[in-house]
C-alpha positions as CSV (number, residue, x, y, z in Angstrom):
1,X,-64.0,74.7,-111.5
2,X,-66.7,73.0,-113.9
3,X,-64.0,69.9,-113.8
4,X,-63.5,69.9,-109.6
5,X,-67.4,70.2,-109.0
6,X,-68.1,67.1,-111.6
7,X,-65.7,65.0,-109.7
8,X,-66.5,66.0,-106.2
9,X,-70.3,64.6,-107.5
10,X,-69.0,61.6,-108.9
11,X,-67.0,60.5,-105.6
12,X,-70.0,61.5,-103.4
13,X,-72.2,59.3,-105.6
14,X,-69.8,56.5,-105.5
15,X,-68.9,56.8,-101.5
16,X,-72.8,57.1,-101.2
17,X,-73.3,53.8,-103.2
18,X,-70.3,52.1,-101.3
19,X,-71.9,52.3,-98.1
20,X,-75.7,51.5,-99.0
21,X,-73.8,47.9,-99.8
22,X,-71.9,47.9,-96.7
23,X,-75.0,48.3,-94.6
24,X,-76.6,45.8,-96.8
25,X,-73.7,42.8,-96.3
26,X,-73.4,43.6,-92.6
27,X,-77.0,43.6,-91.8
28,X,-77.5,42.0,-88.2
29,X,-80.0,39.1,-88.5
30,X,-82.8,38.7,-86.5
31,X,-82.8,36.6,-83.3
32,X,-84.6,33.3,-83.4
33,X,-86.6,32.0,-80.6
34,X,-84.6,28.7,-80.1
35,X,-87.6,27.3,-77.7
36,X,-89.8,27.3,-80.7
37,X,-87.2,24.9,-82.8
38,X,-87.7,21.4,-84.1
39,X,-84.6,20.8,-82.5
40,X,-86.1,21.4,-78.6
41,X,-89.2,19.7,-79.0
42,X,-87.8,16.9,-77.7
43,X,-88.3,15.3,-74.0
44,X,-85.9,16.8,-71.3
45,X,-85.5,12.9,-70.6
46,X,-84.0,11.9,-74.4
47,X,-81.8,14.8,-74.3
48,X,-80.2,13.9,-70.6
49,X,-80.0,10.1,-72.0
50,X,-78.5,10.8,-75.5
51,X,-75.9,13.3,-73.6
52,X,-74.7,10.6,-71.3
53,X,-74.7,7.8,-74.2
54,X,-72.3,9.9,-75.6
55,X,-70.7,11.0,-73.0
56,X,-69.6,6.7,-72.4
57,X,-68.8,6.6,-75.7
58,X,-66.0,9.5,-75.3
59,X,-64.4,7.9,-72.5
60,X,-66.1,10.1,-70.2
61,X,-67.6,7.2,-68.2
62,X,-67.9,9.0,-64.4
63,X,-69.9,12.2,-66.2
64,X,-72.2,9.5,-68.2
65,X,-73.1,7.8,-65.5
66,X,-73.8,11.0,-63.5
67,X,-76.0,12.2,-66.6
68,X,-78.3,8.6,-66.5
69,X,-78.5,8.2,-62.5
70,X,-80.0,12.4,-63.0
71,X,-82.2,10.8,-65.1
72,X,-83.4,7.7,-63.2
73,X,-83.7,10.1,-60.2
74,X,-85.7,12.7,-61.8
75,X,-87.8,11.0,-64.0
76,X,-88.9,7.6,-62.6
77,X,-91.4,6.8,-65.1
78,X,-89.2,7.2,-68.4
79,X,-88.8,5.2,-71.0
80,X,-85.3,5.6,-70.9
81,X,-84.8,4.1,-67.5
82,X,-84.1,0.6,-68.1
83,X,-82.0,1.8,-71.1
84,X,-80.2,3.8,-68.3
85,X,-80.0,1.1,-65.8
86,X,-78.0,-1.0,-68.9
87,X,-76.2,2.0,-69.7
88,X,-74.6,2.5,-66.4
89,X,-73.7,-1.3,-66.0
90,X,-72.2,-0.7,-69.5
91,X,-70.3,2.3,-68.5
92,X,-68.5,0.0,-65.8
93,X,-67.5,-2.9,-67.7
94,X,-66.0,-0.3,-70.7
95,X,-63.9,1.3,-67.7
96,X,-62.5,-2.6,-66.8
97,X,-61.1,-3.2,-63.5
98,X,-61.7,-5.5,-60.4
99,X,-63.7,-3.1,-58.5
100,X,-65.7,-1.8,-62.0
101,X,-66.2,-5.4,-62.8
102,X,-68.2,-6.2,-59.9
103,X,-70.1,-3.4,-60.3
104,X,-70.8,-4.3,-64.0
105,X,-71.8,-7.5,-62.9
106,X,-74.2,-6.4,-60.2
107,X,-75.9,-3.5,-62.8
108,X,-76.2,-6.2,-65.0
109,X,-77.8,-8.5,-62.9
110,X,-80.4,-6.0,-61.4
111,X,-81.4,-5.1,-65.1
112,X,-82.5,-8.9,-65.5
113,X,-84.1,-9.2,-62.6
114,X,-86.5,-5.8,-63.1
115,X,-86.8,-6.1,-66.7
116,X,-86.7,-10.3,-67.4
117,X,-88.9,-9.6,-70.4
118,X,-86.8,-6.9,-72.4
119,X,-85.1,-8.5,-75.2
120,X,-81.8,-6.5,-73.7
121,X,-81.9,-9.3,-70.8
122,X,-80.5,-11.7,-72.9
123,X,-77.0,-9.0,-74.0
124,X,-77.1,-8.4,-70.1
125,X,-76.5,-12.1,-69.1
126,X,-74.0,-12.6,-71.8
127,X,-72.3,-9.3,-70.3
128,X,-72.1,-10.9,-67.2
129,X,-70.3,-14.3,-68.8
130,X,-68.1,-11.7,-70.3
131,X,-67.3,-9.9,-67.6
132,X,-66.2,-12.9,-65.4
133,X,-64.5,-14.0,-68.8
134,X,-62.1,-11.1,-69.0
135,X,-61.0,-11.5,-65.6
136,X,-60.1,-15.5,-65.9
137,X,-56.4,-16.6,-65.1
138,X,-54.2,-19.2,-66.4
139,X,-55.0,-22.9,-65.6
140,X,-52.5,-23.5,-63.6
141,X,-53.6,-20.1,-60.6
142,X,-56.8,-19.0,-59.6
143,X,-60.2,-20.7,-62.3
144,X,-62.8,-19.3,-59.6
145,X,-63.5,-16.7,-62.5
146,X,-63.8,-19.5,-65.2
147,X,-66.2,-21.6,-63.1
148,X,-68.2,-18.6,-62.8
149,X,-68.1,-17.9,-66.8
150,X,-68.5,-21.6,-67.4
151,X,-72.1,-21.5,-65.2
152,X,-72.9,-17.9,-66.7
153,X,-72.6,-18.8,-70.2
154,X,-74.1,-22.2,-69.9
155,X,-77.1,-20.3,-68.1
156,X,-77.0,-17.9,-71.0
157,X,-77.5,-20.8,-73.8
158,X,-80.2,-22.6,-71.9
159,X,-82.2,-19.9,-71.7
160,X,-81.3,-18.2,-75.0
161,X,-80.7,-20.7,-77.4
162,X,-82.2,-18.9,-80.2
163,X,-80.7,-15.5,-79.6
164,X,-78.2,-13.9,-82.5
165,X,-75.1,-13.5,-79.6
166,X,-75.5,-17.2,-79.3
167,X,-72.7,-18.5,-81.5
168,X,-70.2,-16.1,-79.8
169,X,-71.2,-17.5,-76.0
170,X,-71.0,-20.8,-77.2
171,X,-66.8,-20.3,-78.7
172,X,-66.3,-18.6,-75.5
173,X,-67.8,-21.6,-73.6
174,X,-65.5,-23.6,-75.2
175,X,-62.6,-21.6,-74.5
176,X,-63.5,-21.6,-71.2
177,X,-63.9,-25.7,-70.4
178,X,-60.6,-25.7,-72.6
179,X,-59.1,-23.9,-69.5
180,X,-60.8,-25.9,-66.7
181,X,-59.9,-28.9,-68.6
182,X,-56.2,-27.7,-68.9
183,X,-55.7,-27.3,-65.2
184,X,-57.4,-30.6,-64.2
185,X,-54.9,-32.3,-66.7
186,X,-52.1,-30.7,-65.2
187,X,-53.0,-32.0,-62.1
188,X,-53.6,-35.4,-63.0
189,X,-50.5,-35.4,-65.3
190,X,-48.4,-34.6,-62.3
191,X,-50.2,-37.4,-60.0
192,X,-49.8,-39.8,-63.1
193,X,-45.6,-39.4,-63.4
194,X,-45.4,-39.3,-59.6
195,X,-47.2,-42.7,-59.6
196,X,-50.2,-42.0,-57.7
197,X,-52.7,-43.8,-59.9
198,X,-55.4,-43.2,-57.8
199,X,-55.6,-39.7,-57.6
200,X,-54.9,-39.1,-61.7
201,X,-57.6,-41.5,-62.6
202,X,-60.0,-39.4,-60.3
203,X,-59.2,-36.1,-62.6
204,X,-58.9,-37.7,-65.2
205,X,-62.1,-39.3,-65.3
206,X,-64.1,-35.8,-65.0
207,X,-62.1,-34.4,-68.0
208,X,-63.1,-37.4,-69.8
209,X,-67.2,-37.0,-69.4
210,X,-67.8,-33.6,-69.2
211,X,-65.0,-32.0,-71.3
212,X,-65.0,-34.3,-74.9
213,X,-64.1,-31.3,-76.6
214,X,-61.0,-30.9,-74.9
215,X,-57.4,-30.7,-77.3
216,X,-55.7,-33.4,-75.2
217,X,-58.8,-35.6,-74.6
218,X,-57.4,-38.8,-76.8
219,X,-54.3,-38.5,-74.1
220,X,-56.6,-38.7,-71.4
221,X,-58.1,-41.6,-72.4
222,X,-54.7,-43.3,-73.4
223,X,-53.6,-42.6,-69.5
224,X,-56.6,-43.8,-68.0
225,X,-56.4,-47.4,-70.2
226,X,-52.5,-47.3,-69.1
227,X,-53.8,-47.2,-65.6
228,X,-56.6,-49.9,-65.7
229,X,-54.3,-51.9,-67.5
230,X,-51.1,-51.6,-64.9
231,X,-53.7,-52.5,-62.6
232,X,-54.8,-55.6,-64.0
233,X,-57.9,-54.4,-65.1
234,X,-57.9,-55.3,-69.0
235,X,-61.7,-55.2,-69.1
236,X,-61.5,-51.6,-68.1
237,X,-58.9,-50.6,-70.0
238,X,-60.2,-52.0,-73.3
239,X,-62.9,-49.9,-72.6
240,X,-60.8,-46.3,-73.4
241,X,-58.9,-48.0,-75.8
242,X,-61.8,-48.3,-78.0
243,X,-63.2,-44.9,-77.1
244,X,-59.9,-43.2,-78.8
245,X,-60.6,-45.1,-81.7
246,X,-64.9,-44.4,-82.1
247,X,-64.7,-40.7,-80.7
248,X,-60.7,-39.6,-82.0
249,X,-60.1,-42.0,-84.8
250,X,-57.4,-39.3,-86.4
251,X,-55.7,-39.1,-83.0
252,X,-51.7,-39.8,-82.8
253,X,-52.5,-42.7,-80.5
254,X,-55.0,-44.4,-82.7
255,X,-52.8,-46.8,-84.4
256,X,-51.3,-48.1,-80.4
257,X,-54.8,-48.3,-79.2
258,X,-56.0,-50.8,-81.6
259,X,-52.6,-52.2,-81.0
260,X,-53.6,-52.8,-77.3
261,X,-57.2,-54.5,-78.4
262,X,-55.8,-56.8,-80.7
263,X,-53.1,-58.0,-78.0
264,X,-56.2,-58.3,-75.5
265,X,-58.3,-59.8,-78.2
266,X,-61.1,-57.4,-77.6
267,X,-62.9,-56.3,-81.0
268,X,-61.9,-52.9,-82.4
269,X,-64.9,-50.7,-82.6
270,X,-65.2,-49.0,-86.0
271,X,-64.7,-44.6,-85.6
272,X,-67.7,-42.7,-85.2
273,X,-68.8,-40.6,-88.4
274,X,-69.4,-37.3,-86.7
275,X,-65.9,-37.9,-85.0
276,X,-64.3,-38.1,-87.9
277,X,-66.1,-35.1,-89.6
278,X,-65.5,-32.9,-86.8
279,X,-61.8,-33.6,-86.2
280,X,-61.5,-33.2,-89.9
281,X,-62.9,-29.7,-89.7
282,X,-60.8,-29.0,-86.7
283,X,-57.8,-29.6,-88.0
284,X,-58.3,-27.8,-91.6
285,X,-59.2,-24.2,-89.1
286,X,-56.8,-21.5,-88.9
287,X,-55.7,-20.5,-85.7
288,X,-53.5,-17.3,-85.0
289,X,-49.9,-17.8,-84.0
290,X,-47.3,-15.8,-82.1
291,X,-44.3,-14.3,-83.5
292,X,-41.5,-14.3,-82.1
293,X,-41.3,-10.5,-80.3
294,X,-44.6,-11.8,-78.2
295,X,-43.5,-15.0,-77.3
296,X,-41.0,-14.0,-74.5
297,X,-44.0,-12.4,-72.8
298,X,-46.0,-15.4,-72.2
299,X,-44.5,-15.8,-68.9
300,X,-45.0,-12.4,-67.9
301,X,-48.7,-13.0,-69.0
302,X,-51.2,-13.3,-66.7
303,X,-54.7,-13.8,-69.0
304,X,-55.1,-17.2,-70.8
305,X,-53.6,-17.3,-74.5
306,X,-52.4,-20.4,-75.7
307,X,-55.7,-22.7,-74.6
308,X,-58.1,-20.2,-76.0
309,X,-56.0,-20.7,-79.3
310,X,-55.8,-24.8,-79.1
311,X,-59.8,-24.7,-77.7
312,X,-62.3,-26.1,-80.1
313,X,-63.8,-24.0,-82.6
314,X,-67.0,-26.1,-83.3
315,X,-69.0,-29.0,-81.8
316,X,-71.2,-28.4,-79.2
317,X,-69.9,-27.7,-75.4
318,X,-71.4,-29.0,-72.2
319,X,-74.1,-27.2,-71.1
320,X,-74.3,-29.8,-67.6
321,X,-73.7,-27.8,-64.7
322,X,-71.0,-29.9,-62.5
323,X,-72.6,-32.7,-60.5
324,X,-69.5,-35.3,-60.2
325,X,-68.9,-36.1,-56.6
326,X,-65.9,-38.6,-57.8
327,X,-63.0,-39.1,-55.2
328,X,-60.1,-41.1,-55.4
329,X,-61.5,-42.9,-52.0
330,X,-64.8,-43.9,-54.1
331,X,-62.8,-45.2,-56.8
332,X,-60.1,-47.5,-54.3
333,X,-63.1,-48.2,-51.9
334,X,-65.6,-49.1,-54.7
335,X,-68.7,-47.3,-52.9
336,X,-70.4,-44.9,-55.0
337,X,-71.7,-44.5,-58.1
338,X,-68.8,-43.0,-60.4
339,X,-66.0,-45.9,-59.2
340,X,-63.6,-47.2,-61.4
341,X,-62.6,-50.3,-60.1
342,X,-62.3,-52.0,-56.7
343,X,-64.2,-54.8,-54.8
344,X,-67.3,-55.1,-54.6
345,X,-69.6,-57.4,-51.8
346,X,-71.4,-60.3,-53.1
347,X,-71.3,-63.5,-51.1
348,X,-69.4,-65.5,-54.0
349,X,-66.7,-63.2,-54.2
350,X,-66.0,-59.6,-55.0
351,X,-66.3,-58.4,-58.9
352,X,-64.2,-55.6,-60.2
353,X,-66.8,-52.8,-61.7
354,X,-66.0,-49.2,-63.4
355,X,-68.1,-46.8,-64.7
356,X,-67.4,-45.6,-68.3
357,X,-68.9,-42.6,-69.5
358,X,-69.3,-42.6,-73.7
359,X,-68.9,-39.4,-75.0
360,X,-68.8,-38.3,-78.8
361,X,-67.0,-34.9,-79.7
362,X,-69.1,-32.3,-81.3
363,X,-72.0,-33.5,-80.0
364,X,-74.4,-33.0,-77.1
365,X,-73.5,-34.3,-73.7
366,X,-74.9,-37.5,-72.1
367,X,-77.3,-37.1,-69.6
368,X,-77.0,-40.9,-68.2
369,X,-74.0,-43.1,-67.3
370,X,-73.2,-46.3,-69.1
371,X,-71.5,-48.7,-66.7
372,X,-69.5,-51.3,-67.7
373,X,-69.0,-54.8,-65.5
374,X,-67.3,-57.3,-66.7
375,X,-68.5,-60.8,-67.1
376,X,-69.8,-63.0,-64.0
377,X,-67.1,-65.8,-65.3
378,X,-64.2,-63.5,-66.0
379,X,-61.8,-62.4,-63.7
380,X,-63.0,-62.6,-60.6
381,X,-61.2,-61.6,-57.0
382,X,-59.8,-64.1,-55.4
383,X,-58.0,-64.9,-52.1
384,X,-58.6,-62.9,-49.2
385,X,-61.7,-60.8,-50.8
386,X,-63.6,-64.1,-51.9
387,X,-62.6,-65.3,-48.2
388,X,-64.1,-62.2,-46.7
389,X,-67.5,-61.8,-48.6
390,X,-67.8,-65.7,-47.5
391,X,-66.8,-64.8,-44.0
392,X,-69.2,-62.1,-43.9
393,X,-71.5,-64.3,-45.0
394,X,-71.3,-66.8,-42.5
395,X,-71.0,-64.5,-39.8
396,X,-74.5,-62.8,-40.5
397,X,-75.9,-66.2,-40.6
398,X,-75.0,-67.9,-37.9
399,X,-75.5,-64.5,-35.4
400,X,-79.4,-64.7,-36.1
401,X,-79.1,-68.8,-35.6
402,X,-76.9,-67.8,-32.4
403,X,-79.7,-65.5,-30.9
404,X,-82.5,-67.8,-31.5
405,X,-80.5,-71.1,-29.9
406,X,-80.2,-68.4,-27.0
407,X,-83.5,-67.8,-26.4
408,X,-85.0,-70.8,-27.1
409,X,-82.5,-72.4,-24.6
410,X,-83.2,-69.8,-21.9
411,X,-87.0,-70.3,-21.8
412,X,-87.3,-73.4,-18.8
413,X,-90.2,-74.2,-16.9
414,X,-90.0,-73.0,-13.1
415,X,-91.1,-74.4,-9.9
416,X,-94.2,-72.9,-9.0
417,X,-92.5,-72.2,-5.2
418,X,-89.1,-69.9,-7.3
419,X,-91.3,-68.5,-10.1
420,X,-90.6,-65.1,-9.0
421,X,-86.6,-65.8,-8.7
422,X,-86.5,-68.2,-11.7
423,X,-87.9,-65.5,-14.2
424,X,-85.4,-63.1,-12.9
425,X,-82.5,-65.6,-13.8
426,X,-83.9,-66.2,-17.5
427,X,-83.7,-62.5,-17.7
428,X,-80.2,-62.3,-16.9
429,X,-79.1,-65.2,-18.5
430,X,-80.7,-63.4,-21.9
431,X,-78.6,-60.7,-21.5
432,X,-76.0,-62.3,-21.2
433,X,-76.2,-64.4,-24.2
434,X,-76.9,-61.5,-26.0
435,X,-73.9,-59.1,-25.1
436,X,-72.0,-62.3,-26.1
437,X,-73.2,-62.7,-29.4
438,X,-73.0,-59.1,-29.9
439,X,-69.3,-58.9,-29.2
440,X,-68.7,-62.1,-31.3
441,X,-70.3,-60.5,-34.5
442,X,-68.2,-56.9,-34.2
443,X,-65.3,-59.4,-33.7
444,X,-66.1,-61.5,-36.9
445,X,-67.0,-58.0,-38.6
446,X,-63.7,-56.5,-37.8
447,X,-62.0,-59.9,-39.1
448,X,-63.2,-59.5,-42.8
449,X,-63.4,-56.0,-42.7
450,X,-59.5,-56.8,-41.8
451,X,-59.0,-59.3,-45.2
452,X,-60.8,-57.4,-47.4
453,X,-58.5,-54.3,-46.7
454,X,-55.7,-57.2,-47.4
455,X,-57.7,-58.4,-50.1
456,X,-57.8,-55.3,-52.0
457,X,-54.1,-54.1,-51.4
458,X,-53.4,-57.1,-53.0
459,X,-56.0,-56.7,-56.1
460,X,-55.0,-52.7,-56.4
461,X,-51.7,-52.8,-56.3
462,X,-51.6,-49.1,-56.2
């Protein structure tokens, strides 16, 4: 009995001790007021705007922009709103597409207009470049979205120049003008073969002067010297001859320029330093090549690839928004400022002019035009042109010497008894004269107007 009373005590004692510790492990904690934590002290307006940022950066764009337009609604004078605003236009361009696009690029543009003075306004004009950027074709469809990223960046590095997201606007620039210069050279390249000399040397012209950093540049000049020269225009020609050799001295077509000036026995112009250097450095960067899996997909590809590759990688784009009014009429015609060759009025004779814009890759863009005329005593038009300027001449000197014989002549005294009748026949006598010398100077105008059409067909062959 002594033995079963001792170990009944001993397992009460131990069950006794056994749940003291239970109650003490499983001891419900005491709640905590969460409204008193460091963790809630913050602004109702943080919290919405930190849920919504990462909200976007989850992919859940339509319940982060709900989040920051609740907060731009509800609290108008938060110091998160123009974060918001940004945040929105950012949550549009992350979910891509036409119709998210536009409104990327609207958000965008409202943030720079309310808040010009942020130091986000600059990453909100370079978001607006890159959102037209993304959307850009291939050179040979639809470069309305290239146009618009060309002006957008350029806009962006005049008025930023200093700004750390500069160097990437400027490379995108490039690869931009690489693409609008593409799809002009296409064009002209088609003209060109098919012989209409006219209309290439029109294109051709504006790639030359506003796109020096274009990959086929030296080719454009070589075509545009070909044409000049065809068209008996050697002076010209010379002219972007020697430009391939100052601006692309390490160009293919070097070595059959210089030909060209030593069989016209025009001096060869010594290659520009900084031409030199730069095509050096482009040549020496790596650029990323296709394999071949991806290669059969460039015609099923609709964004830009092999320009961006072959654009420049330094040197410094155009920043000149497009100002060329040059037409293939101005150029035949020889009225306007960027012609390229034609006749020209002078009473002598007609002189054959072109305007030659100098432009040196990798460096900035010209902001004036150099003409260049040829010589008074070299190669002047002859026949039919000379003929005409003469016969214009003539004609609007002898019309004033017409109208003055006419009214001297018509001026007779009168009887005193006819005054009133004589005075009435002077008067229509005048107008008569007059009407006759009107109609013999339109005939005389449309005469040479007549041989210097001829004149020129003759000149321009094309």
């Amino acid at each position: 009995m002594r033995r079963t009373l001792t170990w009944t005590l001993l397992a009460g004692l131990l069950l006794a001790a056994s749940g003291s510790d239970a109650q003490i492990l499983h001891k419900k904690r005491k709640k905590v007021n969460k409204a008193t934590t460091a963790d809630n002290t913050a602004e109702p307006d943080k919290i919405l705007y930190n849920r919504a940022v990462e909200d976007i950066k989850r992919g859940r764009q339509e319940v982060g922009r709900l989040g920051l337009q609740t907060l731009i609604n509800t609290y108008p004078d938060s110091e998160f709103l123009a974060k918001a605003k940004l945040g929105i236009a950012d949550s549009y361009y992350k979910e891509s597409g036409t119709a998210n696009m536009a409104q990327a690029i609207q958000g965008y543009k409202d943030f720079i207009i309310f808040f010009p003075f942020l130091s986000e306004a600059a990453y909100a004009q370079l978001q607006v470049a890159n959102a037209h950027y993304q959307q850009m074709a291939k050179p040979d469809r639809d470069r309305s979205e290239a146009k618009l990223a060309e002006d957008e960046y350029q806009t962006f590095l005049s008025k930023y120049p200093k700004d750390p997201l500069a160097p990437k606007a400027e490379q995108h620039l490039r690869d931009v003008q690489e693409i609008i210069a593409e799809g002009d050279y296409r064009i002209a390249y088609f003209y060109y073969v098919k012989g209409d000399k006219r209309a290439a040397a029109a294109r051709m012209t504006t790639i030359a002067k506003r796109y020096p950093l274009f990959s086929k540049s030296d080719k454009v000049l070589w075509m545009l010297g070909d044409i000049f020269e065809k068209s008996e225009h050697k002076e010209v020609a010379s002219i972007y001859y020697g430009n391939i050799l100052k601006n692309y001295p390490l160009s293919d077509l070097a070595a059959n320029a210089k030909g060209k000036l030593v069989t016209f026995k025009v001096p060869v112009p010594q290659p520009d330093p900084k031409a030199v250097a730069w095509m050096t450095a482009e040549q020496n960067t790596p650029r990323k090549r296709e394999g071949l899996v991806k290669k059969p997909l460039a015609l099923v590809r609709t964004a830009p690839h092999g320009e961006i590759v072959a654009s420049a990688k330094s040197g410094a784009p155009n920043l000149e928004p497009e100002a060329d009014t040059t037409s293939a009429t101005d150029i035949l015609s020889g009225g306007g400022k960027s012609q390229l060759g034609g006749a020209g009025g002078g009473r002598g004779g007609a002189r054959n002019t072109a305007v030659v814009e100098t432009v040196t890759p990798g460096g900035a863009a010209p902001t004036a035009t150099e003409s260049a005329t040829p010589a008074e005593g070299t190669a002047p038009a002859s026949g039919p042109a000379g003929a005409s300027a003469d016969a214009a001449g003539a004609s609007s000197t002898t019309a004033p010497a017409a109208e003055a014989s006419s009214g001297t002549g018509s001026e007779q005294p009168a009887k005193a008894a006819d005054s009133a009748s004589g005075d009435t026949q002077a008067t229509d006598a005048n107008k008569t004269d007059a009407s006759q010398n009107t109609d013999d100077k339109k005939d005389s105008k449309k005469e040479s107007s007549s041989k210097k059409k001829k004149g020129i067909k003759k000149v321009l062959p094309w």
